[in-house]
C-alpha positions in Angstrom: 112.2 -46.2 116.3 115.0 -44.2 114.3 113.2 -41.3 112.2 114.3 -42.5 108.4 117.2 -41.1 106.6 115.4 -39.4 103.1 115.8 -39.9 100.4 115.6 -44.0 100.6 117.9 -45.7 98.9 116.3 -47.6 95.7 117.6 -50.4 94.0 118.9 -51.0 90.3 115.5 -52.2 88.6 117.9 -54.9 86.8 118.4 -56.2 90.4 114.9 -56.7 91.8 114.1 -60.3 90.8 117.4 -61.5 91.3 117.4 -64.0 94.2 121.1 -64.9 93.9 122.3 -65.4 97.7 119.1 -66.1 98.9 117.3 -68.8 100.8 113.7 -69.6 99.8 111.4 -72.1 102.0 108.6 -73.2 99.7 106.0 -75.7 101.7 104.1 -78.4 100.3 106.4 -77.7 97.1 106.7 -81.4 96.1 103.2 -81.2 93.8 101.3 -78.4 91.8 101.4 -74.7 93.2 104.6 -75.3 95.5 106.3 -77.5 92.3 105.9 -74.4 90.2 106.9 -71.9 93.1 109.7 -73.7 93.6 111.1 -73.8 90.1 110.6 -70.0 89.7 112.5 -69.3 92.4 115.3 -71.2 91.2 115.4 -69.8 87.8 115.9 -66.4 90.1 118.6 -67.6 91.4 117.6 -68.9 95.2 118.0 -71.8 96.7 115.2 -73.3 97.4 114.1 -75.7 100.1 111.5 -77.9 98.6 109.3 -79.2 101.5 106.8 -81.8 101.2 104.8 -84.0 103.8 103.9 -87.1 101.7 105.2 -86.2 97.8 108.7 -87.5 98.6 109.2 -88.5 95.1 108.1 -85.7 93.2 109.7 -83.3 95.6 113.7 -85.4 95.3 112.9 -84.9 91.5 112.3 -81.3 91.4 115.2 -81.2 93.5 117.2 -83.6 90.9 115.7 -80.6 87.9 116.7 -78.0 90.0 120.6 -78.7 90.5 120.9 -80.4 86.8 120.6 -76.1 86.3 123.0 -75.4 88.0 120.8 -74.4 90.7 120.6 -74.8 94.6 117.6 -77.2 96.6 117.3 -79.7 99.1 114.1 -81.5 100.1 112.6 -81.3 103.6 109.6 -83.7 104.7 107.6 -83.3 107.8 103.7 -83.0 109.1 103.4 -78.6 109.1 101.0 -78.7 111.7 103.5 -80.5 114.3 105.6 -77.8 116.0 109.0 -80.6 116.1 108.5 -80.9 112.5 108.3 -77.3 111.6 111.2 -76.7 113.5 113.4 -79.5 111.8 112.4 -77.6 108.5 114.3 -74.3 109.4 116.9 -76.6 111.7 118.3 -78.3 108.1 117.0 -75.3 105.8 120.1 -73.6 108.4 122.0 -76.6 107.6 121.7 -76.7 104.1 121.9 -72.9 103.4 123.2 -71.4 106.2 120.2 -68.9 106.6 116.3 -68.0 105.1 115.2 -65.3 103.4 112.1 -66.1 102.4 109.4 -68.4 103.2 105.9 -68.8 101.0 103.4 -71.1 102.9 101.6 -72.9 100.7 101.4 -76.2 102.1 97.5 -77.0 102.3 94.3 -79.2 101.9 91.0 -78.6 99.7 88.9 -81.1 100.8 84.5 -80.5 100.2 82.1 -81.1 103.3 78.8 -79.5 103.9 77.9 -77.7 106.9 75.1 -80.7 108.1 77.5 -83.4 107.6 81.0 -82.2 108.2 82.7 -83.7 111.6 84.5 -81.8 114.3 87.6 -84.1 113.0 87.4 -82.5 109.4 86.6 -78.9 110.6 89.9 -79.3 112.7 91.7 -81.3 110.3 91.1 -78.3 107.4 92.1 -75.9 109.9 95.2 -77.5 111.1 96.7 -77.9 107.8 95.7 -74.4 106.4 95.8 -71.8 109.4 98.1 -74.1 112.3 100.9 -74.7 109.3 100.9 -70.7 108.4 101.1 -69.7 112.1 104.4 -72.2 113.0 106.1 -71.9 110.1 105.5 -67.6 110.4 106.9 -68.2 114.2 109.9 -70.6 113.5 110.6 -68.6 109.9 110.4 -65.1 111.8 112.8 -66.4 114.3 115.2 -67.4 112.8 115.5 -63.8 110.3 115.2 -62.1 113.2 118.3 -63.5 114.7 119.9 -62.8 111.1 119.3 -59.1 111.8 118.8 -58.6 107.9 114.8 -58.7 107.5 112.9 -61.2 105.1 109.8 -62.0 103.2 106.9 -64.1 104.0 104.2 -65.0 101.3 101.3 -66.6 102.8 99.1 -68.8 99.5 95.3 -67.8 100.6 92.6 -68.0 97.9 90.1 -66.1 96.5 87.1 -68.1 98.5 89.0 -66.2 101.8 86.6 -63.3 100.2 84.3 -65.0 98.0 83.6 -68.7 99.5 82.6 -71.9 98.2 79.3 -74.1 99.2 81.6 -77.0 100.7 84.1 -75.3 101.7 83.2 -73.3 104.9 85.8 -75.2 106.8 89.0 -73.8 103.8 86.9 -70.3 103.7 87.4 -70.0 106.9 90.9 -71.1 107.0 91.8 -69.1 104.2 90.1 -65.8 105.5 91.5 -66.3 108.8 95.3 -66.6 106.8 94.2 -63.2 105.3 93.8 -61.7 109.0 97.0 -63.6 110.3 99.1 -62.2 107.2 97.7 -58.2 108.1 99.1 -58.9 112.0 102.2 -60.5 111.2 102.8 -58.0 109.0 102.7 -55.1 111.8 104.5 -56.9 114.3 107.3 -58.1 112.2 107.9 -54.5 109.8 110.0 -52.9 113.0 112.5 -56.2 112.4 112.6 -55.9 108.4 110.3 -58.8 107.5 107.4 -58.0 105.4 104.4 -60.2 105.2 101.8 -60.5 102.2 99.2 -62.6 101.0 98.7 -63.8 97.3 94.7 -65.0 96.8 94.7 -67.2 93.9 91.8 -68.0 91.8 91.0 -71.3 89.5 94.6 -73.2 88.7 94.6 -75.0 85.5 96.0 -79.0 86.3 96.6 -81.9 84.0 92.4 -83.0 83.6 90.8 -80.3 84.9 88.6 -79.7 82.3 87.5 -83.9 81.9 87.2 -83.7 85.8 85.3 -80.6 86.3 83.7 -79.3 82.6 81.2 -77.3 83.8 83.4 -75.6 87.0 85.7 -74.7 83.9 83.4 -73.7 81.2 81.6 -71.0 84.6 85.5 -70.3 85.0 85.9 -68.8 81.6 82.5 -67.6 81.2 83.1 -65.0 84.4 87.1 -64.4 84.1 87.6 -61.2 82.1 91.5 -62.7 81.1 89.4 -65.6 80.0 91.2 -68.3 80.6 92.7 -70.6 84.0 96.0 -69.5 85.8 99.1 -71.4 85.8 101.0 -71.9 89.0 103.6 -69.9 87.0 100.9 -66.9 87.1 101.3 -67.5 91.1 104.8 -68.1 91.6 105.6 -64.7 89.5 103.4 -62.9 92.4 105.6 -64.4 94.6 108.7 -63.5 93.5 107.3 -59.7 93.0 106.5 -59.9 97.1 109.3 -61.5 98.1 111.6 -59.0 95.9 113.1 -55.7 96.6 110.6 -54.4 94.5 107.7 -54.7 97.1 110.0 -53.4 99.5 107.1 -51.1 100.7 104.6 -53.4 100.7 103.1 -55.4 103.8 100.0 -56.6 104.8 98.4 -56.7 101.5 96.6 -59.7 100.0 97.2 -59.7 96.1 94.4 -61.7 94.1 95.7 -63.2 91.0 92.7 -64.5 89.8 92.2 -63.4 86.0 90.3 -60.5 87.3 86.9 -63.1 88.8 87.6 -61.1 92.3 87.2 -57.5 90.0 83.8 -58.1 88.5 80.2 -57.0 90.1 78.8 -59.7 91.9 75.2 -58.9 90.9 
């Protein structure tokens, strides 16, 4: 490794969230989360490859939004959790753009199943689509920007049960923990090539009738959150863009909660 030359060049702070020039893989961006990731990225200029697996409807009209901006997107479909497909993704994200910049897993399930009743097929089937997904698309994104010699950002989406888990969800804690542990060793085998890998842990997202669906989960929501209120998947996507910018440029391996402050507060 080359000692560095000091001091380190720093960049105009008018610069640091624009994405103009760059290539932005957001998966499982055809519905909530991704949707919103996807659209900030835009308005920073990127161009964004929307991915989805089943949402190919939602995901050709956030494409449709994005270039009636004036912006840049194609959408991608495919199963994460199959290597052929994960590899088609970066094959016409190279296509399309020419090269990838950034990638933000996100794609994901949050299914509920107790420990006495849950099957060996939904244990795997949690774990595929959470952990399996991060780890390919981390390999065949990683590639590729290490062939482009120029570095990159990866954002994994984790949650805030990877630390503090749900009664249901052992099989998403410990997908999501696991994402938290994958991010910290990608992130030290991948800093020698300039490609910096974070996680963002995100806590209760508002969506279109939560609060009929789930009154009391909301009510305990803003009873504990010091911010007192739900996070929008803008509140996540602006986390994103902060990691993936030059203005994390010294940050890897961290996990950021963006959570209203829950992950702050004394737990007794």
């Amino acid at each position: 490794m080359t000692s560095p030359t000091y001091p380190v060049p720093v960049p105009p702070v008018k610069t640091l969230l624009d994405f103009s020039g760059r290539v932005a893989v957001i998966t499982g961006s055809g519905s909530g989360l991704g949707t919103g990731i996807a659209r900030r990225f835009a308005q920073a200029g990127a161009a964004v490859v929307v991915h989805y697996r089943t949402s190919k409807v939602e995901a050709e009209a956030l494409v449709h939004a994005i270039q009636a901006g004036s912006g840049k997107a194609v959408a991608v479909g495919g199963d994460l959790t199959q290597g052929a497909d994960v590899d088609r993704l970066l094959v016409e994200t190279l296509e399309a753009f020419g090269r990838v910049d950034v990638l933000i897993n996100n794609a994901g399930t949050y299914p509920e199943s107790g420990v006495l009743e849950m099957s060996e097929g939904e244990w795997d089937s949690v774990l595929e689509a959470n952990l399996r997904s991060v780890f390919l698309c981390t390999q065949a994104a990683a590639q590729r920007m290490v062939a482009q010699g120029d570095g990159g950002a990866i954002v994994n989406i984790t949650s805030i049960e990877a630390a503090n888990p749900q009664a249901g969800h052992s099989h998403y804690g410990a997908a999501k923990a696991a994402v938290v542990a994958h991010t910290r060793a990608a992130a030290q085998e991948l800093a020698s090539h300039g490609i910096r890998v974070n996680a963002v842990s995100p806590g209760l997202l508002w969506r279109a009738g939560i609060e009929r669906a789930w009154p009391e989960g909301v009510r305990r929501w803003h009873s504990r959150a010091p911010l007192q209120r739900m996070g929008m998947p803008e509140d996540v996507a602006d986390a994103c863009l902060f990691l993936a910018s030059p203005g994390a440029r010294w940050i890897t391996g961290a996990n950021l909660f963006v959570d209203g402050g829950v992950m702050a507060k004394q737990v007794f």
